[in-house]
mmCIF file of the N, C-alpha and C atoms, coordinates in Angstrom:
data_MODEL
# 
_entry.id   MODEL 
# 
loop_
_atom_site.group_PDB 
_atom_site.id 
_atom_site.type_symbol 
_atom_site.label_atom_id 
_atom_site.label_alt_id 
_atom_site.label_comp_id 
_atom_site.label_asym_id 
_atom_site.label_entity_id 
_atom_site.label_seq_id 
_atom_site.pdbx_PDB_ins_code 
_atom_site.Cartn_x 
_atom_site.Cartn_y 
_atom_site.Cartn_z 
_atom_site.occupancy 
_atom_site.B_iso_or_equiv 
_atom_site.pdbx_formal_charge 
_atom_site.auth_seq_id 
_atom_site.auth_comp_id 
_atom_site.auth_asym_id 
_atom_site.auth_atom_id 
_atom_site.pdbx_PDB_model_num 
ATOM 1   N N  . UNK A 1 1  ? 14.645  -0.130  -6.139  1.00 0.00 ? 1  UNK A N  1 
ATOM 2   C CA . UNK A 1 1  ? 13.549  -0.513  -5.273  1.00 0.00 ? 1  UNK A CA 1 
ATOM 3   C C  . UNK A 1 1  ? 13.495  -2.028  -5.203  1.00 0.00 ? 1  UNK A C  1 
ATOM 4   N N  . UNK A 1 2  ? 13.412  -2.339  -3.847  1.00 0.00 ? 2  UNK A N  1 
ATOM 5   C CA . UNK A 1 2  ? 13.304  -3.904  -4.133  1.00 0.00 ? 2  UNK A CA 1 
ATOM 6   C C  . UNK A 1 2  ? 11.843  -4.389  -3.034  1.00 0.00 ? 2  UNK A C  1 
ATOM 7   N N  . UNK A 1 3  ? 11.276  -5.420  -3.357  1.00 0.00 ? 3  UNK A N  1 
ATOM 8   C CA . UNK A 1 3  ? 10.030  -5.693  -2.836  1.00 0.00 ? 3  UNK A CA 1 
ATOM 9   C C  . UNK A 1 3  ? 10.358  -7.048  -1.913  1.00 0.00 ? 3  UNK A C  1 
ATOM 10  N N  . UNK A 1 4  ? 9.934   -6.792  -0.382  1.00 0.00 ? 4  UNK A N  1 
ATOM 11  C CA . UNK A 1 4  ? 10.433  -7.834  0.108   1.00 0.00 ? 4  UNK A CA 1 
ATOM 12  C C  . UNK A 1 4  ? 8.878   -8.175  0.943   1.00 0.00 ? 4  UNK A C  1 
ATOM 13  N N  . UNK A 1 5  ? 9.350   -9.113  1.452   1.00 0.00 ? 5  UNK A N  1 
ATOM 14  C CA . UNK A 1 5  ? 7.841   -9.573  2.284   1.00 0.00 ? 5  UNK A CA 1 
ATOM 15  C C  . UNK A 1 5  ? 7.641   -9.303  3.923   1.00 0.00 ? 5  UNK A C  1 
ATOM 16  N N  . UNK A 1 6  ? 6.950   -8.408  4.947   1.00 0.00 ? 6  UNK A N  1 
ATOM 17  C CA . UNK A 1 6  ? 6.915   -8.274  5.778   1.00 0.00 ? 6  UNK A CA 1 
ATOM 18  C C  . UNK A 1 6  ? 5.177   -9.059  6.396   1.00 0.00 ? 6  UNK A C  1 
ATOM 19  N N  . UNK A 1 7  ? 5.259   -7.844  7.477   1.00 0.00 ? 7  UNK A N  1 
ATOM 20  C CA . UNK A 1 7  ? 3.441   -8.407  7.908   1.00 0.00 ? 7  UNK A CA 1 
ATOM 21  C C  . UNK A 1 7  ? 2.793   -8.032  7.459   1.00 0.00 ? 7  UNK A C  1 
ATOM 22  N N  . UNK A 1 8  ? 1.226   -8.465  7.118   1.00 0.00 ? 8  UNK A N  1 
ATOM 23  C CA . UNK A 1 8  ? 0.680   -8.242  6.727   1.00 0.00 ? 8  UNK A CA 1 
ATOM 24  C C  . UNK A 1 8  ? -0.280  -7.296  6.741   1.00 0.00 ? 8  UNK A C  1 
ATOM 25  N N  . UNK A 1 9  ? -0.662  -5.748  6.288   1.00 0.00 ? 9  UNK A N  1 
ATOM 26  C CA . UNK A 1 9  ? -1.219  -4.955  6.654   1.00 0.00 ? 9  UNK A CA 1 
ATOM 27  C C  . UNK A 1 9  ? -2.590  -5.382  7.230   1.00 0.00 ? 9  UNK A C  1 
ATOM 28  N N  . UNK A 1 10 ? -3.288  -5.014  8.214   1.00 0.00 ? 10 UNK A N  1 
ATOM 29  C CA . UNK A 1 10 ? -4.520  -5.164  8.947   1.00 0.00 ? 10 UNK A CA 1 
ATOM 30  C C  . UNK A 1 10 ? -5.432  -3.975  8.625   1.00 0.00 ? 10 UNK A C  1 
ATOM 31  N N  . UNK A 1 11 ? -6.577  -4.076  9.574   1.00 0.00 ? 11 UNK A N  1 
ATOM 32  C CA . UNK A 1 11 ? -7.458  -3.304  9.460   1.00 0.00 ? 11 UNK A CA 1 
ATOM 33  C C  . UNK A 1 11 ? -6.903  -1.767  10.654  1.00 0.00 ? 11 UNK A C  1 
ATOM 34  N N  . UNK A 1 12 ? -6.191  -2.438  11.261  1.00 0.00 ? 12 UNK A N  1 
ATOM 35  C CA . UNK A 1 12 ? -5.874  -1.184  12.344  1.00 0.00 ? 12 UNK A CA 1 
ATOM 36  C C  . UNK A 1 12 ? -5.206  -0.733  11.462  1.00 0.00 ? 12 UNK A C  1 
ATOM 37  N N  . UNK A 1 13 ? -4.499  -0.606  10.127  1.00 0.00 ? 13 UNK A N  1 
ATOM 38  C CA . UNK A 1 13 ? -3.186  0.079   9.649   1.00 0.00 ? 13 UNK A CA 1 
ATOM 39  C C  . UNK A 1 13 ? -4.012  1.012   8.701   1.00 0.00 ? 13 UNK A C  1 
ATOM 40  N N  . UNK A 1 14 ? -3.818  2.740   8.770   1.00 0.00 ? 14 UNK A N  1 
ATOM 41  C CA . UNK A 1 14 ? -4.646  3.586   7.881   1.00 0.00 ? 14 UNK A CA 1 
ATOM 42  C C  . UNK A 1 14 ? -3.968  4.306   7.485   1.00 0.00 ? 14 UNK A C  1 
ATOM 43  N N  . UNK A 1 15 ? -4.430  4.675   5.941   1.00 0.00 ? 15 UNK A N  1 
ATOM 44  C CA . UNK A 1 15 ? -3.689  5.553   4.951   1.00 0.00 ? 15 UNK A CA 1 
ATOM 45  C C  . UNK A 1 15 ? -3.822  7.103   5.936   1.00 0.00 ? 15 UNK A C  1 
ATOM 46  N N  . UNK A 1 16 ? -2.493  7.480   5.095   1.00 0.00 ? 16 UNK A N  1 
ATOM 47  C CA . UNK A 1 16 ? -2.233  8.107   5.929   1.00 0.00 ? 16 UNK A CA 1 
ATOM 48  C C  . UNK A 1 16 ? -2.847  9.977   5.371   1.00 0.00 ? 16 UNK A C  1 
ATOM 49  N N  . UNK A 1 17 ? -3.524  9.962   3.894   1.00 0.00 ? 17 UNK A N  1 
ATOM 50  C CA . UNK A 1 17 ? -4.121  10.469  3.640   1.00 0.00 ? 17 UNK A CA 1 
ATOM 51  C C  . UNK A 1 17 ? -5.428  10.776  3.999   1.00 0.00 ? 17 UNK A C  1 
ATOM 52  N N  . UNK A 1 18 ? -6.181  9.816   3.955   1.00 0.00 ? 18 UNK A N  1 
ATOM 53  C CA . UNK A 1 18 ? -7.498  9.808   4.175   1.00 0.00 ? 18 UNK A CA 1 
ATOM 54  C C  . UNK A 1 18 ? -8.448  9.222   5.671   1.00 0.00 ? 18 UNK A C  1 
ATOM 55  N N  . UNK A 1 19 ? -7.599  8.237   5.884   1.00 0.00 ? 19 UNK A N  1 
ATOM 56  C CA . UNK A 1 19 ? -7.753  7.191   6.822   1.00 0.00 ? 19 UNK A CA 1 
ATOM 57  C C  . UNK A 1 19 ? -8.742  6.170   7.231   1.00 0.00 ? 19 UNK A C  1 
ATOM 58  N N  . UNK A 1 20 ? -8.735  5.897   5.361   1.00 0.00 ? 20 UNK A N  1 
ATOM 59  C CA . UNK A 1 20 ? -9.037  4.889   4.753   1.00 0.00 ? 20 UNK A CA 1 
ATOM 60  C C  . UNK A 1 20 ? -8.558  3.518   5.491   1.00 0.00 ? 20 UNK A C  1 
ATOM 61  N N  . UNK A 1 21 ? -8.554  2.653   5.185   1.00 0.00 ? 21 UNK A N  1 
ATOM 62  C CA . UNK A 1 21 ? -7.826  0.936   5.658   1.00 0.00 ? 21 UNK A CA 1 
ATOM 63  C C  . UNK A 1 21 ? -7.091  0.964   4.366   1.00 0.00 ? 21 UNK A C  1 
ATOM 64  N N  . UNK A 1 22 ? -5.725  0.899   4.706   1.00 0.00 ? 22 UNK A N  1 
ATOM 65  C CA . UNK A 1 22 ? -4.535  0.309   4.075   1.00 0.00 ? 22 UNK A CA 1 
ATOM 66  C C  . UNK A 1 22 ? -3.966  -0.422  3.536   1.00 0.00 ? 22 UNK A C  1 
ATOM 67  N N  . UNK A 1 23 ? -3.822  -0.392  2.084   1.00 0.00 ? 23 UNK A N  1 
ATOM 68  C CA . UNK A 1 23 ? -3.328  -1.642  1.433   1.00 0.00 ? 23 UNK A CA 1 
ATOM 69  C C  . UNK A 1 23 ? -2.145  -1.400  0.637   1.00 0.00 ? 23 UNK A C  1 
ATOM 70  N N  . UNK A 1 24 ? -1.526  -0.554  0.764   1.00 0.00 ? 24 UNK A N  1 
ATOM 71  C CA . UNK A 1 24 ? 0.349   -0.483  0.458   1.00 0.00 ? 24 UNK A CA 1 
ATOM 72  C C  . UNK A 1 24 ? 0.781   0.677   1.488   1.00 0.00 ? 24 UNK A C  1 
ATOM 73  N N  . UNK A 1 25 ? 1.932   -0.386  1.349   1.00 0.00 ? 25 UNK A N  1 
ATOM 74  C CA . UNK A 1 25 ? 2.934   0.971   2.627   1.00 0.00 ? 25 UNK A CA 1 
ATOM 75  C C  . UNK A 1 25 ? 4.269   0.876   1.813   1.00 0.00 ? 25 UNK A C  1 
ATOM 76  N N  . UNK A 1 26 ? 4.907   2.358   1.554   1.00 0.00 ? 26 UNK A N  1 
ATOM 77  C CA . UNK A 1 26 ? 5.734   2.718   1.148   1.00 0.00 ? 26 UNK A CA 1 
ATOM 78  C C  . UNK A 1 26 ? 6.517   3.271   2.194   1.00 0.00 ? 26 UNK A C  1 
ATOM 79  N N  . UNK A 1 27 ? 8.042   2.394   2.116   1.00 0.00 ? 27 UNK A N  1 
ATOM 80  C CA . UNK A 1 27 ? 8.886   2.590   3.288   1.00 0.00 ? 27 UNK A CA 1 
ATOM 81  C C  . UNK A 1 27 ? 10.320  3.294   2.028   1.00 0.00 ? 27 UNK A C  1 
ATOM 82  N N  . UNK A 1 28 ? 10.299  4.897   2.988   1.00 0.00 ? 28 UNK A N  1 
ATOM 83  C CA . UNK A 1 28 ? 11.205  5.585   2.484   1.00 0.00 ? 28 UNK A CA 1 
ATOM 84  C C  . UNK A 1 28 ? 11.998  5.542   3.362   1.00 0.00 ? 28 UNK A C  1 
ATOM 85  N N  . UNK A 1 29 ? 13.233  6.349   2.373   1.00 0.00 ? 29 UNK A N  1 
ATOM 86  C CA . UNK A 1 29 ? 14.899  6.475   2.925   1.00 0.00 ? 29 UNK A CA 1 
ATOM 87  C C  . UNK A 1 29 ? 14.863  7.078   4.543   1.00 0.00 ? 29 UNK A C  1 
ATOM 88  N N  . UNK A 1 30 ? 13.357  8.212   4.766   1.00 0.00 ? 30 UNK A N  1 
ATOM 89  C CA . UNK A 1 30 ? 13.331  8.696   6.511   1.00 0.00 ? 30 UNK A CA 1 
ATOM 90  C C  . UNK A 1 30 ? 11.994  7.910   6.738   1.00 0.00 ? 30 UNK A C  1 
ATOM 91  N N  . UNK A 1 31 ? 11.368  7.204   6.330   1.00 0.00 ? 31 UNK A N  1 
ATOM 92  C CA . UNK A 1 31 ? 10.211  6.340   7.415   1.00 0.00 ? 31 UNK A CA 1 
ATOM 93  C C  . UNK A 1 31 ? 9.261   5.779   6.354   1.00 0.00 ? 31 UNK A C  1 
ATOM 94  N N  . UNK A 1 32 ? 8.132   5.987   6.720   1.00 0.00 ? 32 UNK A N  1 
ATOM 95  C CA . UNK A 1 32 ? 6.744   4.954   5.957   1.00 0.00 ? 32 UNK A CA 1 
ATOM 96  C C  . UNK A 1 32 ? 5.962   5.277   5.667   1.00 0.00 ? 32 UNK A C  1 
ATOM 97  N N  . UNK A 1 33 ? 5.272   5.239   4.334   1.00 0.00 ? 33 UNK A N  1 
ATOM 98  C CA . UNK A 1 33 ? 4.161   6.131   4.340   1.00 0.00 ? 33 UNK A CA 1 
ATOM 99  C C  . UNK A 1 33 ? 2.505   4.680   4.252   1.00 0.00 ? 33 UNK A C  1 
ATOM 100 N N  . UNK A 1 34 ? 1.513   5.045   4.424   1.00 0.00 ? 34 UNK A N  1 
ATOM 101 C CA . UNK A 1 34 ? 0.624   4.361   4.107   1.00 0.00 ? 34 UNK A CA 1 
ATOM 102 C C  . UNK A 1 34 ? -0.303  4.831   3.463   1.00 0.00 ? 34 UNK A C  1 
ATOM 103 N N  . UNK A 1 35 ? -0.976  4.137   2.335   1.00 0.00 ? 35 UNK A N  1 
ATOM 104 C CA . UNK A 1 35 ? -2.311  4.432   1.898   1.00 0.00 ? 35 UNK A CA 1 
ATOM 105 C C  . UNK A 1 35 ? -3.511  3.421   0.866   1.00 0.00 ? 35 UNK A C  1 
ATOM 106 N N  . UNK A 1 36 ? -4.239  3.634   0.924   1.00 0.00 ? 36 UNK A N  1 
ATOM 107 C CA . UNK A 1 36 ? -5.399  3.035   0.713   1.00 0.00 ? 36 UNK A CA 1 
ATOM 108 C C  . UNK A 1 36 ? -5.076  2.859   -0.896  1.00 0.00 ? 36 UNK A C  1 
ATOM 109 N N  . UNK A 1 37 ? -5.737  1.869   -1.451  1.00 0.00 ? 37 UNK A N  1 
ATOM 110 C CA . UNK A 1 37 ? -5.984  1.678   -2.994  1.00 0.00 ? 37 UNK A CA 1 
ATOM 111 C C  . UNK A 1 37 ? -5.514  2.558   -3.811  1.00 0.00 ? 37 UNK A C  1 
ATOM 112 N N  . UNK A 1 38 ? -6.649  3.757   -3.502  1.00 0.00 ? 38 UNK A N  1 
ATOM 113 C CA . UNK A 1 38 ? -6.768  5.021   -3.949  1.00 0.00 ? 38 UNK A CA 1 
ATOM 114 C C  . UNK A 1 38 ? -6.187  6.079   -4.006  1.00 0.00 ? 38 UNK A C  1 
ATOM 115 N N  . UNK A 1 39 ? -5.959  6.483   -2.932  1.00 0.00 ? 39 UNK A N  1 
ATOM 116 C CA . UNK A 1 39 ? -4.472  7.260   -2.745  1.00 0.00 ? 39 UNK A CA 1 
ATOM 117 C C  . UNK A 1 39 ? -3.136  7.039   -3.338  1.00 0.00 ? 39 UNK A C  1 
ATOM 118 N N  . UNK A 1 40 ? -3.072  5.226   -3.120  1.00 0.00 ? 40 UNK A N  1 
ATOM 119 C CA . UNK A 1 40 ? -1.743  4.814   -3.796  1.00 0.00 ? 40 UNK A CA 1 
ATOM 120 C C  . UNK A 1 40 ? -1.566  4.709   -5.458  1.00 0.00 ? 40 UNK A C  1 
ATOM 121 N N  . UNK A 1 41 ? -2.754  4.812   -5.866  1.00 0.00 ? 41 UNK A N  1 
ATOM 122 C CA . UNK A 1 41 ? -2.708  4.872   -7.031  1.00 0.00 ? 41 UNK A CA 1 
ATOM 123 C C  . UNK A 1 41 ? -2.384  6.217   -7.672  1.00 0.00 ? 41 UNK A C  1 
ATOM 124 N N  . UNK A 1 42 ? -2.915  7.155   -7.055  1.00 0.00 ? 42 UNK A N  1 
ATOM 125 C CA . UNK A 1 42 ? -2.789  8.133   -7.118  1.00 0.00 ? 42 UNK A CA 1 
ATOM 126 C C  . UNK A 1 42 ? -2.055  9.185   -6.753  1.00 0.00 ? 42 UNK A C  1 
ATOM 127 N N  . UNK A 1 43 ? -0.976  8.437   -5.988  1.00 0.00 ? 43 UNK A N  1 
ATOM 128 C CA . UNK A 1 43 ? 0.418   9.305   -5.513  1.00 0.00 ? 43 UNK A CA 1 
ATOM 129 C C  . UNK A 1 43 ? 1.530   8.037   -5.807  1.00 0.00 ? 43 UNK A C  1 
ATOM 130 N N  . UNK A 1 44 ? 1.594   7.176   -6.878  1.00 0.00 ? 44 UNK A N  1 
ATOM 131 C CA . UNK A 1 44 ? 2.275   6.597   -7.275  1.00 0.00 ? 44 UNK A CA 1 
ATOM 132 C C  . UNK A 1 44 ? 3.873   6.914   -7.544  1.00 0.00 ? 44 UNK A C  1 
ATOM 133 N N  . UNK A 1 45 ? 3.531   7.997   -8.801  1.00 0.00 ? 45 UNK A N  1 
ATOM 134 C CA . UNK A 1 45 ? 4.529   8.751   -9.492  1.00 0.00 ? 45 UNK A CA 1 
ATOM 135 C C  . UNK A 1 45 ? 5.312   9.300   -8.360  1.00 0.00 ? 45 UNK A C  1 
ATOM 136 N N  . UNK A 1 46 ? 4.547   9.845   -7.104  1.00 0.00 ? 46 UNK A N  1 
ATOM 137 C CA . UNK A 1 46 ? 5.530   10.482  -6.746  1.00 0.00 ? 46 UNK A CA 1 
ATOM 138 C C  . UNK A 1 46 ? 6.241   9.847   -5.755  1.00 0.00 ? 46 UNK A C  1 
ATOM 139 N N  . UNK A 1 47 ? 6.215   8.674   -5.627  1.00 0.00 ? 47 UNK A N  1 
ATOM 140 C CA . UNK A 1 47 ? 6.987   7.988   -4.263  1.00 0.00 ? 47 UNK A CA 1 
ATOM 141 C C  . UNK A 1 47 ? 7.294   6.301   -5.197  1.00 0.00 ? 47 UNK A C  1 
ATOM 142 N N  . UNK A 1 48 ? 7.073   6.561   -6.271  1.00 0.00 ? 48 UNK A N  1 
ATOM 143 C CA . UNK A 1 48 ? 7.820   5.208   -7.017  1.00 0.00 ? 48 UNK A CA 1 
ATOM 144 C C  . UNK A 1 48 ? 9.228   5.141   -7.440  1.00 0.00 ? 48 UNK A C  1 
ATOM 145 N N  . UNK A 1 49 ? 9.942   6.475   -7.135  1.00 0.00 ? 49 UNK A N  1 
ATOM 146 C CA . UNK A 1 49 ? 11.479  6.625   -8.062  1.00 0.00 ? 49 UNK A CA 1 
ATOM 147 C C  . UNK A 1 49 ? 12.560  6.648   -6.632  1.00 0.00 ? 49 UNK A C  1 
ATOM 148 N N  . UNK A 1 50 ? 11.403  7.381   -5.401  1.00 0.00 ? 50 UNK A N  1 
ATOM 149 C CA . UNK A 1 50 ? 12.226  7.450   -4.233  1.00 0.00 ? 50 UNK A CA 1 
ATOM 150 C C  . UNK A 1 50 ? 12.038  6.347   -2.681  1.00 0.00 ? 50 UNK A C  1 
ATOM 151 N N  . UNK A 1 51 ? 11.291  5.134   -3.333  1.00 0.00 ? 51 UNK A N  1 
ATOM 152 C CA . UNK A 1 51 ? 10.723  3.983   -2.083  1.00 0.00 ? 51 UNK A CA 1 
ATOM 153 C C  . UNK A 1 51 ? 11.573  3.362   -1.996  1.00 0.00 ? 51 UNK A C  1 
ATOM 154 N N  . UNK A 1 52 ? 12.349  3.204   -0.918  1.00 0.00 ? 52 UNK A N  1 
ATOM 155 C CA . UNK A 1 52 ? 12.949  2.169   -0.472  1.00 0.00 ? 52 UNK A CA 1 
ATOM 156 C C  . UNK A 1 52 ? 12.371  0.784   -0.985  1.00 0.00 ? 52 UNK A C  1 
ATOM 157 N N  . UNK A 1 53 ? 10.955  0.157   -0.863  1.00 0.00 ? 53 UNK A N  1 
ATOM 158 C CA . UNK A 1 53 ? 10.237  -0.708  -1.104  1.00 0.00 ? 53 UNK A CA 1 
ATOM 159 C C  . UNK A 1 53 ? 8.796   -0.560  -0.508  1.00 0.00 ? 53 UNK A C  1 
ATOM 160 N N  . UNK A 1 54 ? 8.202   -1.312  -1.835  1.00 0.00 ? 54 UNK A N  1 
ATOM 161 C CA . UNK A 1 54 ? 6.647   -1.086  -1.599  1.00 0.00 ? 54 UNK A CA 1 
ATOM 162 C C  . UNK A 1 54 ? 6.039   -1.792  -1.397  1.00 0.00 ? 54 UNK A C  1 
ATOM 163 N N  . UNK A 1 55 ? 5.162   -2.162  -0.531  1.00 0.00 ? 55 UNK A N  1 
ATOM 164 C CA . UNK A 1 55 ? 4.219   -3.556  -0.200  1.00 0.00 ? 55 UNK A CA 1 
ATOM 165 C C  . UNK A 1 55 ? 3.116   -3.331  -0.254  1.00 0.00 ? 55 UNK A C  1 
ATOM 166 N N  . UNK A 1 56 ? 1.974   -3.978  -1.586  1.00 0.00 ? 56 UNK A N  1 
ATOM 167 C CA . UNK A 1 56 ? 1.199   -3.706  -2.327  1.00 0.00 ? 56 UNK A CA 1 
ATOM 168 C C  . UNK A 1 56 ? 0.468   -4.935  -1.961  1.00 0.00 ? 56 UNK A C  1 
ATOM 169 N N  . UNK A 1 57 ? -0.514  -4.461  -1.193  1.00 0.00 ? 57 UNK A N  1 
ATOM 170 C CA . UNK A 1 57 ? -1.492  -5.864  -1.097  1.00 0.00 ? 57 UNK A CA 1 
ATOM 171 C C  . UNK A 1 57 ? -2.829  -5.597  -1.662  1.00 0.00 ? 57 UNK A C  1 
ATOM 172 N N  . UNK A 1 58 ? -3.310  -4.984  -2.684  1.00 0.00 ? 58 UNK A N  1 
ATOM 173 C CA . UNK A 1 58 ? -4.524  -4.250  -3.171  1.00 0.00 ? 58 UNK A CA 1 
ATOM 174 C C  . UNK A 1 58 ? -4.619  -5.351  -3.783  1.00 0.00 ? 58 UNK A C  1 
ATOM 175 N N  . UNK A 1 59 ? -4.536  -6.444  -4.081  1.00 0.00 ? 59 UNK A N  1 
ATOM 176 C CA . UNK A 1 59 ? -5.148  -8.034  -4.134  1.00 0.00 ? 59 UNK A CA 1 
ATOM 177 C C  . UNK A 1 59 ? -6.127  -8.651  -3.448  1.00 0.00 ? 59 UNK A C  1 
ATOM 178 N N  . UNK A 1 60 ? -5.698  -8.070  -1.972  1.00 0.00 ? 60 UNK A N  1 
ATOM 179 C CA . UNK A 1 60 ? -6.966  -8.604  -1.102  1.00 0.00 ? 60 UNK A CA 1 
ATOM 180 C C  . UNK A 1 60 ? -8.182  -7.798  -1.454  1.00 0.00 ? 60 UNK A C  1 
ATOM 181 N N  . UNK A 1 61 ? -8.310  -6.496  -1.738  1.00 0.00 ? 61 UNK A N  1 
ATOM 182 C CA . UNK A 1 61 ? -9.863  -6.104  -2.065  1.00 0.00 ? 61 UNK A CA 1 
ATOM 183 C C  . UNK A 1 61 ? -10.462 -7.055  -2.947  1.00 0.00 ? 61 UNK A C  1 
ATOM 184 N N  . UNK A 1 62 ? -9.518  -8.206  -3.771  1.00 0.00 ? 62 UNK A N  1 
ATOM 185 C CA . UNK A 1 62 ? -10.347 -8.332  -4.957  1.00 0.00 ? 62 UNK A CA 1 
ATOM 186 C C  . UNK A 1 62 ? -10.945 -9.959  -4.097  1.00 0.00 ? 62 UNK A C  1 
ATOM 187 N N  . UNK A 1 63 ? -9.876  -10.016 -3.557  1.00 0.00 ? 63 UNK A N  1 
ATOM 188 C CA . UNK A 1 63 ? -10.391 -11.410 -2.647  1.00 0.00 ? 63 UNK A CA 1 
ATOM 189 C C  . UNK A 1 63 ? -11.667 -11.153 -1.359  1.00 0.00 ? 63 UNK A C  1 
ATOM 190 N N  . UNK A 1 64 ? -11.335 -10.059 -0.916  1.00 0.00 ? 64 UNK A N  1 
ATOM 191 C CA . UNK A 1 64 ? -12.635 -9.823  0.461   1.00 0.00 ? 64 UNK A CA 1 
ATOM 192 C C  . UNK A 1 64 ? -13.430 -9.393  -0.337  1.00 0.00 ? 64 UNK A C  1 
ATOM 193 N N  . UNK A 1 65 ? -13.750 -8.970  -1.605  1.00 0.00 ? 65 UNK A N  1 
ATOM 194 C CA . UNK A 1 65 ? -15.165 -8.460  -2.191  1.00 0.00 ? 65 UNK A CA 1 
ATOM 195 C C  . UNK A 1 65 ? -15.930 -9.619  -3.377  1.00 0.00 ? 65 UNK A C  1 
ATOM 196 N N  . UNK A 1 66 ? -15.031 -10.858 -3.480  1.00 0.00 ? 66 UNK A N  1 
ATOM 197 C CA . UNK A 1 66 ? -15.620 -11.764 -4.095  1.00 0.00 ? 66 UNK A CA 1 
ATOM 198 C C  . UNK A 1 66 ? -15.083 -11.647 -5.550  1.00 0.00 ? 66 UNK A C  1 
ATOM 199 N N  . UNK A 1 67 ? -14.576 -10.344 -6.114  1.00 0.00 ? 67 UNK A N  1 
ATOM 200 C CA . UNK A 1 67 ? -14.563 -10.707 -7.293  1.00 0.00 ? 67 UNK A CA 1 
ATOM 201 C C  . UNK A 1 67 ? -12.917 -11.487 -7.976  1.00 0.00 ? 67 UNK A C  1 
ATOM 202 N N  . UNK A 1 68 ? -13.409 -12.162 -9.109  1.00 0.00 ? 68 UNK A N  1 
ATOM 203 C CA . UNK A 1 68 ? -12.036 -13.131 -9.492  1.00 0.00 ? 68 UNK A CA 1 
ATOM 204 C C  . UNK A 1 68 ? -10.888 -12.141 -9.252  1.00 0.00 ? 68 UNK A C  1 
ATOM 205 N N  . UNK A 1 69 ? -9.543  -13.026 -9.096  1.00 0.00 ? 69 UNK A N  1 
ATOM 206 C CA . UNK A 1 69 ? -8.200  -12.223 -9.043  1.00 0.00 ? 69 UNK A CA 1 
ATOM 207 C C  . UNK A 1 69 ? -7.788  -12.306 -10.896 1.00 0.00 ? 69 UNK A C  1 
ATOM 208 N N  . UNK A 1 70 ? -6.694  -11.339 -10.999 1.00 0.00 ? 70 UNK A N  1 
ATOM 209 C CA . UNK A 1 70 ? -6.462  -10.618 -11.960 1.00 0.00 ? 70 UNK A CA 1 
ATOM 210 C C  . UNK A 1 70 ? -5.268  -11.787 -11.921 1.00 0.00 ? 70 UNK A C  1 
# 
């Protein structure tokens, strides 16, 4: 898996579970998946061994809600 830098997910971009607002997109070997914080945390295991690459911006919640970054 390698992590490269594309655009930046927006507010139009929604998990594709819930359809939540989006903050990692997992681009597999047939296409892309998206999902929210929550979801991604929570379907980790199963799309971490087979992602092409993952773009994880769940940083910005900590920045649009005020609280310090980690």
């Amino acid at each position: 898996m390698t992590t490269t830098t594309r655009s930046p997910l927006t507010a139009a971009d929604r998990c594709d579970r819930c359809g939540a607002q989006a903050y990692v997109r997992v681009l597999l070997p047939t296409g892309e998946l998206l999902f929210c914080a929550h979801h991604a945390r929570r379907h980790a295991s199963a799309f971490a061994d087979v992602a092409v690459d993952i773009q994880d911006e769940t940083d910005r919640l900590l920045e649009e809600h005020g609280a310090p970054a980690r």
